[in-house]
N, C-alpha and C positions, 0 to 999 in steps of 0.2 A: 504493500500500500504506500510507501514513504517512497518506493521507486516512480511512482506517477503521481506524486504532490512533487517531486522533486523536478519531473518534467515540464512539471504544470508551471512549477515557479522558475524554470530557468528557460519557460519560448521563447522570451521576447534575446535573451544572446543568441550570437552566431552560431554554435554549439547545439544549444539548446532547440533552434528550429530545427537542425539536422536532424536532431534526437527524436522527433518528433514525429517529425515527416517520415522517419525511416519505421515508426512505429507503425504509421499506418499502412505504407508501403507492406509492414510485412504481414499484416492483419490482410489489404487487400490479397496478397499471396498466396496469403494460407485460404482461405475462401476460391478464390482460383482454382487451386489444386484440388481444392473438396470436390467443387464440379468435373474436375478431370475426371477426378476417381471414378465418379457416377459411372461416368461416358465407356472408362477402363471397364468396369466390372459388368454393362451394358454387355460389351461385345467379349470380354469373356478372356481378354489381352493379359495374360499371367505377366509378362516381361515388366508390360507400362504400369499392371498394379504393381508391381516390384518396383519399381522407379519410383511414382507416385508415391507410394506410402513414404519412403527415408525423403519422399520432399516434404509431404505435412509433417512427420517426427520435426524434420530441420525446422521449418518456421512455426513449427508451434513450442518448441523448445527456444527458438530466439525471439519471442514477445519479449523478453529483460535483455537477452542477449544484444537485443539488436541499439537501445540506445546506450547501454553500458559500453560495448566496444564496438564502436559503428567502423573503425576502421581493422578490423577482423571480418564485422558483416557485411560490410559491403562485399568487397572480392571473394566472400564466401557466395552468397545468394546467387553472383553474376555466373558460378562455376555451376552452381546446381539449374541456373537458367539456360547454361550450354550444353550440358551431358542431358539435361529432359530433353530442347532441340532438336539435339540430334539424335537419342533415341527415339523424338516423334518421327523427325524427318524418315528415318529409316526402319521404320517399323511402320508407319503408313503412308511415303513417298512426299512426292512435293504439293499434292492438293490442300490438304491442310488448316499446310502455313504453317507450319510451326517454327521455321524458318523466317518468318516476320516480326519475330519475339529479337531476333539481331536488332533494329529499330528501336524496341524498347530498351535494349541493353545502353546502344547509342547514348538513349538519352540519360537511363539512367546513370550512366557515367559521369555523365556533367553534375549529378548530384552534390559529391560530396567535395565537387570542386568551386561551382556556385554557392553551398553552403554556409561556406566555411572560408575565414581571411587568409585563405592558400596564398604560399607566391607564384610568380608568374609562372611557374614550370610546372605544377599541379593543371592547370590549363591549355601546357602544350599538351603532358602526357593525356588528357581528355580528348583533343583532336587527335593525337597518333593513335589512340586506342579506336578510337569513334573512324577515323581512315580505313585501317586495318580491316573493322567490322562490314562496313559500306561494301568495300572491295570483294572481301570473302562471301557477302552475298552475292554479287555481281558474278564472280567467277563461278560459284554454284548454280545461278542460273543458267549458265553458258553451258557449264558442263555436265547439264541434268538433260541438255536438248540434243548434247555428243556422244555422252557414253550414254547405253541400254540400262536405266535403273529401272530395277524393281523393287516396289517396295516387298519388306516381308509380308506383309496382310493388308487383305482389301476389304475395304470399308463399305456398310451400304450407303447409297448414295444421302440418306438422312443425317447419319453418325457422320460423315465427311465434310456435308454443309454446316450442320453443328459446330464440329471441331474448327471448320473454317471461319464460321462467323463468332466464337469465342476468341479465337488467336488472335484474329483482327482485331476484335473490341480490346481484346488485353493489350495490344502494342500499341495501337492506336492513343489510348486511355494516356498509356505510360508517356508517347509524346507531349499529348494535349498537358499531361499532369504538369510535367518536367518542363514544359514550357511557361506554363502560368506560376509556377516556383521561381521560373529566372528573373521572368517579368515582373515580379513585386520583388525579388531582392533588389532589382534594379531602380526600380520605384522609394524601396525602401532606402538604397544607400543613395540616391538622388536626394531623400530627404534631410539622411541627416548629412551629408554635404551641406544642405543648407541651413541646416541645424548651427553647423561648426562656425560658419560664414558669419551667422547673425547673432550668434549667440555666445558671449562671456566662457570658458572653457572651466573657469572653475566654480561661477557661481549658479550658470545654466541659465542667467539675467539678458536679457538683448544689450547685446556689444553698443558702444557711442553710434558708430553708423548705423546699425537697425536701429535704434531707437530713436535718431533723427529721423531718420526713413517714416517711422510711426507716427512719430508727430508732428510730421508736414502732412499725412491725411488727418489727424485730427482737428489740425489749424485752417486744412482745406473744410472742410465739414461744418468749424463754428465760424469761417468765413462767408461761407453761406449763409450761414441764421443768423449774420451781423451778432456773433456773441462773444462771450470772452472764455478763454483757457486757462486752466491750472498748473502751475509749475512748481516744483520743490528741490532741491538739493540737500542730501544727506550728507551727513560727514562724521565718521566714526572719529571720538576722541582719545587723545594721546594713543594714537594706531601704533607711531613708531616706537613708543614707550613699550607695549606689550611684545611686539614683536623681539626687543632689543630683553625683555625680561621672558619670553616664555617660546620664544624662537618662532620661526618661519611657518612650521606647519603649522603651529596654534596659532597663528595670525590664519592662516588659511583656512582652517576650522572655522574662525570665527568669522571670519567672509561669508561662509558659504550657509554659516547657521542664520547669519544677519539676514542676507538673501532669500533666504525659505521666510525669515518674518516676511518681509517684504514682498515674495510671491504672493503670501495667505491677501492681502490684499489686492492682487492684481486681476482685475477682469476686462470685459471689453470696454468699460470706462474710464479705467484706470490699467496706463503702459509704465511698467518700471524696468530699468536700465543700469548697468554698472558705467557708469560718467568713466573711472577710470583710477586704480589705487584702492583707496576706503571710501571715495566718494560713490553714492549713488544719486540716478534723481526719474524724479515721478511726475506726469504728466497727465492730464483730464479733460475730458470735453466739459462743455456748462451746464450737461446734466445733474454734477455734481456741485452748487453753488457755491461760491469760493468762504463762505463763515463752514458752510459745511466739511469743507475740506481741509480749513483750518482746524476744527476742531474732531478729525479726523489723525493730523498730524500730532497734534499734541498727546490723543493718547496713544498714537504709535510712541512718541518719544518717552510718557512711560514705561510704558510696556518693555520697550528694549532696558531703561536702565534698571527695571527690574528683575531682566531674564539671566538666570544664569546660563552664560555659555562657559559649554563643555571645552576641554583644550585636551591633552595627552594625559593619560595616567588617571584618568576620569576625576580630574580635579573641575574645578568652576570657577569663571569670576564674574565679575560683573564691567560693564561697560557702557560707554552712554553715549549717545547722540548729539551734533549742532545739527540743528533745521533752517533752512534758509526759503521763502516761500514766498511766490505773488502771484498776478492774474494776468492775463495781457488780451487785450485787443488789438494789438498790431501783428497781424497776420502777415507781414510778409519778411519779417526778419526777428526770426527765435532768437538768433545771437543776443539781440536786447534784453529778450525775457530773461534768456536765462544769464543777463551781465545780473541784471537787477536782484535775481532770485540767489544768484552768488555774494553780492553786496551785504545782502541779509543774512548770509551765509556768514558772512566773515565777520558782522557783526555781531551773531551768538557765539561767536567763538572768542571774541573778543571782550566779551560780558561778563565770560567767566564760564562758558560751553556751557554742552549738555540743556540748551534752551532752543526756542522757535522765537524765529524773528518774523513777519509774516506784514 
C-alpha cells in the first residue's frame, strides 16, 4: 500500500511520471495477454499457451517491479514483446500482425528517454534502436514475399481477423499513447521554461521583469476605468545583520518562508514580486481601495514580526519589516510610482524600521 501512496506523491517529478506510466503500461499488458490466452486456449495452440502464461506470470509479478526498477523493466518487457512476436509470427505467419507490435516497441523506447532528464545520448541510442527496429520490419516484409514461409498452424479465418485487429489496436494504442506522453512532456517542460524565465528561482515570486510585465496590464486595465493602483515595497530589516550572524542559507530560508507569507496573499488582485535582494513589492488594481490596502499592509507587517522563522538546527527568530506604500494615477510611467513608494520606503527605515509609511 505505501508503494502506490509513494507513487501517488512523487507524479508530479520526472521519475515519478515514469513510474507511473510504466504502471499502467504494465497493467495494460497484463490484460492484453489475458485476451491472448483466450484466443491461445480457443484454438487449442499448447506452444503460445506456453509462451503466454510466463508473459502474464512476468507482468503480473512486475505491478511493484515495474516502478521500483523501471530501468530493469523496461529492456525486460521489450524482450518478452520480441520472443511472443516472433513466436506469433511463426507459429501463425504474417496475417496477424504480430509483427506490428515492432511499432509499439519503436515507440515505447522513446519512453524512458522522454521521461526522464536523460542526456543527449539516451536519445540517440532511442533512434539507433527505433532504426534498427523500422529496418528489421522492412526486411521481413521483403523476405516473407522471397522465401516460401509457412506458418506452423493455420488459423480460421475469424481467430486471424481477431488476432489481426487486436495486434493492430495494441501497436496502434502504444503509438497514439507514447505520442501524447511526449506531447505534454513537451508542453510541460515549455512551461516550466517559462516558469524559470519569470519567476524568482529561490523564492518561486515573479522575477523584476514579470512583475513589471504584470503590472503594465494592471495599469493598462485601471487606465481604462480612469482609476488608480496600489503599490508597496517591502524591505526585510537588518537582512545583512542575520545573514552575517546565522549564514547564507538561513538568510535563504528566511527569503523563501517571507515569500510563502506573501504568496498567502497573492490573487488575481493582488501581483507580488521579489524587486530584488530582501526587497519585495506588491501591486493592485482599484478593486482593492487604497485605506483598504493600507490596512491590509499593516497587518501583514505584524504578522511577519511576529512569525517565527525557522533557520538550520530548527532554531527560530524573529524578524521585521519596513513598508513603503502609495496609489498612482499616472498610468504611463511606474518608474514614479514606485520612486515615491521607495521614498516611503526609506523613510520607515529611517524612523527607526519595522513600520509602514503609506
Amino acid at each position: 500500500m505505501n508503494t502506490f501512496k509513494d507513487l501517488w506523491i512523487k507524479k508530479n517529478t520526472p521519475q515519478g511520471r515514469l513510474n507511473i506510466t510504466l504502471f499502467f503500461v504494465n497493467m495494460f499488458l497484463l490484460m492484453f495477454h489475458i485476451v491472448l490466452m483466450c484466443v491461445y486456449i480457443s484454438i487449442k495452440h499448447k506452444f503460445m499457451i506456453g509462451v503466454n502464461a510466463v508473459s502474464i506470470m512476468m507482468y503480473a509479478l512486475s505491478i511493484f517491479f515495474c516502478f521500483k526498477k523501471p530501468n530493469i523493466y523496461v529492456p525486460l518487457s521489450f524482450v518478452e514483446i520480441w520472443i511472443h512476436m516472433l513466436c506469433g509470427v511463426i507459429s501463425f505467419g504474417w496475417s496477424p500482425c504480430f509483427q506490428n507490435w515492432a511499432f509499439a516497441l519503436i515507440a515505447g523506447y522513446f519512453l524512458p528517454s522522454f521521461s526522464l532528464e536523460n542526456k543527449p545520448k539516451s536519445h540517440k541510442l532511442s533512434f539507433i534502436f527505433a532504426g534498427i527496429l523500422v529496418f528489421t520490419y522492412f526486411f521481413i516484409s521483403v523476405l516473407i514475399h522471397i522465401v516460401d514461409f509457412k506458418a506452423f498452424t493455420t488459423l480460421s479465418d475469424f481467430n486471424n481477423r481477431f488476432l489481426f485487429t487486436i495486434n493492430n489496436l495494441a501497436s496502434f494504442f502504444a503509438i497514439i499513447m507514447f505520442s501524447l506522453l511526449y506531447t505534454s512532456r513537451s508542453k510541460r517542460k515549455e512551461r516550466e521554461l517559462s516558469r524559470k524565465a519569470d519567476h524568482d528561482q529561490l523564492t518561486g515570486l515573479y522575477n523584476r521583469h514579470a512583475f513589471l510585465q504584470l503590472s503594465n496590464v494592471i495599469i493598462n486595465e485601471v487606465k481604462s476605468n480612469k482609476s488608480k493602483y496600489n503599490f508597496a515595497i517591502l524591505d526585510i530589516d537588518y537582512f545583512k545583520k542575520v545573514n552575517d550572524t546565522y549564514g547564507h542559507n538561513a538568510g535563504d530560508m528566511i527569503l523563501k518562508q517571507f515569500a510563502d507569507i506573501l504568496t498567502a496573499l497573492s490573487n488575481k488582485d493582488i501581483v507580488v514580486g521579489r524587486w530584488g535582494g530582501e526587497e519585495f513589492v506588491m501591486i493592485t488594481s482599484d478593486d482593492i481601495k487604497y485605506k483598504d490596502f493600507v490596512i491590509m499592509l499593516e497587518k501583514l507587517r505584524v504578522k511577519i514580526s511576529k512569525y517565527k522563522f525557522k533557520i538550520e538546527n530548527k532554531k527560530t527568530i524573529n524578524i521585521t519589516a519596513s513598508i513603503g506604500s502609495t496609489f498612482s494615477d499616472n498610468y504611463d510611467v511606474i518608474e514614479d510610482t514606485i520612486k515615491k513608494a521607495d521614498d516611503n520606503l526609506y523613510k520607515a527605515k529611517n524612523s527607526g524600521r519595522n513600520k509602514l509609511i503609506s
